[in-house]
Steps between C-alpha positions, in 0.01 A plus 500: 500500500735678697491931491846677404414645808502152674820391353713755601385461855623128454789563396597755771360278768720193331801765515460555865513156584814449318694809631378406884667106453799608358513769781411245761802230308728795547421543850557106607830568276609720767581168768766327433491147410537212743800302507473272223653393153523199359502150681850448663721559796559858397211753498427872451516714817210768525580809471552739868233754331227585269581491159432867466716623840819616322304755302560760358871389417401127404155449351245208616496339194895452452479324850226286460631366142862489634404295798225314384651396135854519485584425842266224480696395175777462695387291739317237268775507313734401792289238651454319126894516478511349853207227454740216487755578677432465914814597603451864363137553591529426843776825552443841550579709151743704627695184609461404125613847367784500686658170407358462138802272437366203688172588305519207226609637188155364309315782748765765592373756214158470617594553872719771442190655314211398648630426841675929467161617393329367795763571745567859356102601520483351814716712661418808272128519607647546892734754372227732446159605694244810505642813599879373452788738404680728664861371632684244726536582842794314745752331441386424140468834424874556680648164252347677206660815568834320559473266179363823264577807633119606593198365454395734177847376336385151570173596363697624216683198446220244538299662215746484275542096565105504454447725220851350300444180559449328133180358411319303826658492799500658839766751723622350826599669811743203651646416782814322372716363806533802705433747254183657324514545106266514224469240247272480193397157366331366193164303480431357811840417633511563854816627721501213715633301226802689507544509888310810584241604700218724303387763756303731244411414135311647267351269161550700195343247279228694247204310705585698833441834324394484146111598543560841712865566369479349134886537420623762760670290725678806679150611644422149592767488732494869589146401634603181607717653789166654664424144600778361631405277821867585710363365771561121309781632356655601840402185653674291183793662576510441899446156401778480274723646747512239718 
């Protein structure tokens, strides 16, 4: 028969086991996942960085579940909307986005859905990287100060698309023909349906900030602006400019 003695010993040696796997499933957590979804001709891009490199300001856990779950979603969603239809699966989904009236009617919903949550987090994980933040430099930085005034009343202004913006949705800095502007938009509707070019987004859906933030969106994106990747940004905006 086992001693008291004996059992306790057990059952801190059973303990210790337990704590070092989930420590060890934690640490794998910390790569990001390769680029894969759901069979189809759209698939889930890795991420540029560890799941864990935006902390302090985004935690490790937010990423992995935001790109691992409902970015995923978004893409086995769009390729089971798609599944029949050749003519769609075989184009880019920005090309999609930005004509979703040719998009037959039976599908449009999901594409405009599906097809903006993929797009949107596709370009939203670039927007960002480890030691981000800080401001625009060049002629960015000069069109900024020309469109808002400075960069902190830009700043100013983009938070308040971001924090007001009603229910999901995300805060756009555009370039709109020759000018720069901020848009919000709801769900996963992108800008390029409407024409524009998204240089800088941020997703306010609950999912991007909910574990770390719970319902204090303002700190979210207060944070949010530490890792800010202007180098993409910068180079979006070159490339719309031509």
């Amino acid at each position: 028969m086992m001693t008291r003695r004996q059992a306790l010993k057990t059952t801190l040696m059973t303990s210790l086991a337990c704590a070092t796997a989930a420590e060890f499933r934690f640490a794998n957590a910390q790569t990001p996942a390769p680029s894969t979804a759901a069979s189809g001709p759209f698939t889930l891009p890795s991420l540029p960085y560890a799941f864990d490199a935006l902390e302090p300001h985004i935690d490790a856990r937010t990423m992995q579940i935001h790109h691992d779950k409902h970015h995923a979603a978004y893409v086995a969603n769009l390729n089971k909307a798609v599944a029949d239809l050749p003519e769609l699966s075989s184009k880019p989904v920005d090309d999609l986005l930005k004509n979703l009236s040719a998009v037959p009617e039976k599908v449009r919903t999901a594409v405009r859905n599906q097809g903006g949550g993929h797009y949107n987090h596709s370009i939203f994980w670039q927007m960002m990287k480890k030691n981000g933040g800080g401001e625009p430099s060049g002629e960015l930085a000069k069109t900024i100060d020309k469109a808002f005034g400075s960069f902190n009343a830009f700043k100013e202004q983009f938070t308040k698309a971001a924090v007001g913006q009603f229910g999901s949705g995300w805060a756009w800095l555009v370039r709109d023909g020759s000018d720069l502007k901020i848009v919000p938009s709801p769900n996963q509707d992108s800008p390029i349906s409407e024409g524009k070019v998204p240089l800088l987004g941020v997703d306010v859906w609950e999912h991007a900030y909910y574990l770390k933030y719970q319902n204090r969106r303002p700190d979210y994106v207060a944070a949010w602006f530490n890792v800010i990747n202007w180098g993409y940004v910068t180079e979006r905006f070159q490339g719309a400019s031509k």
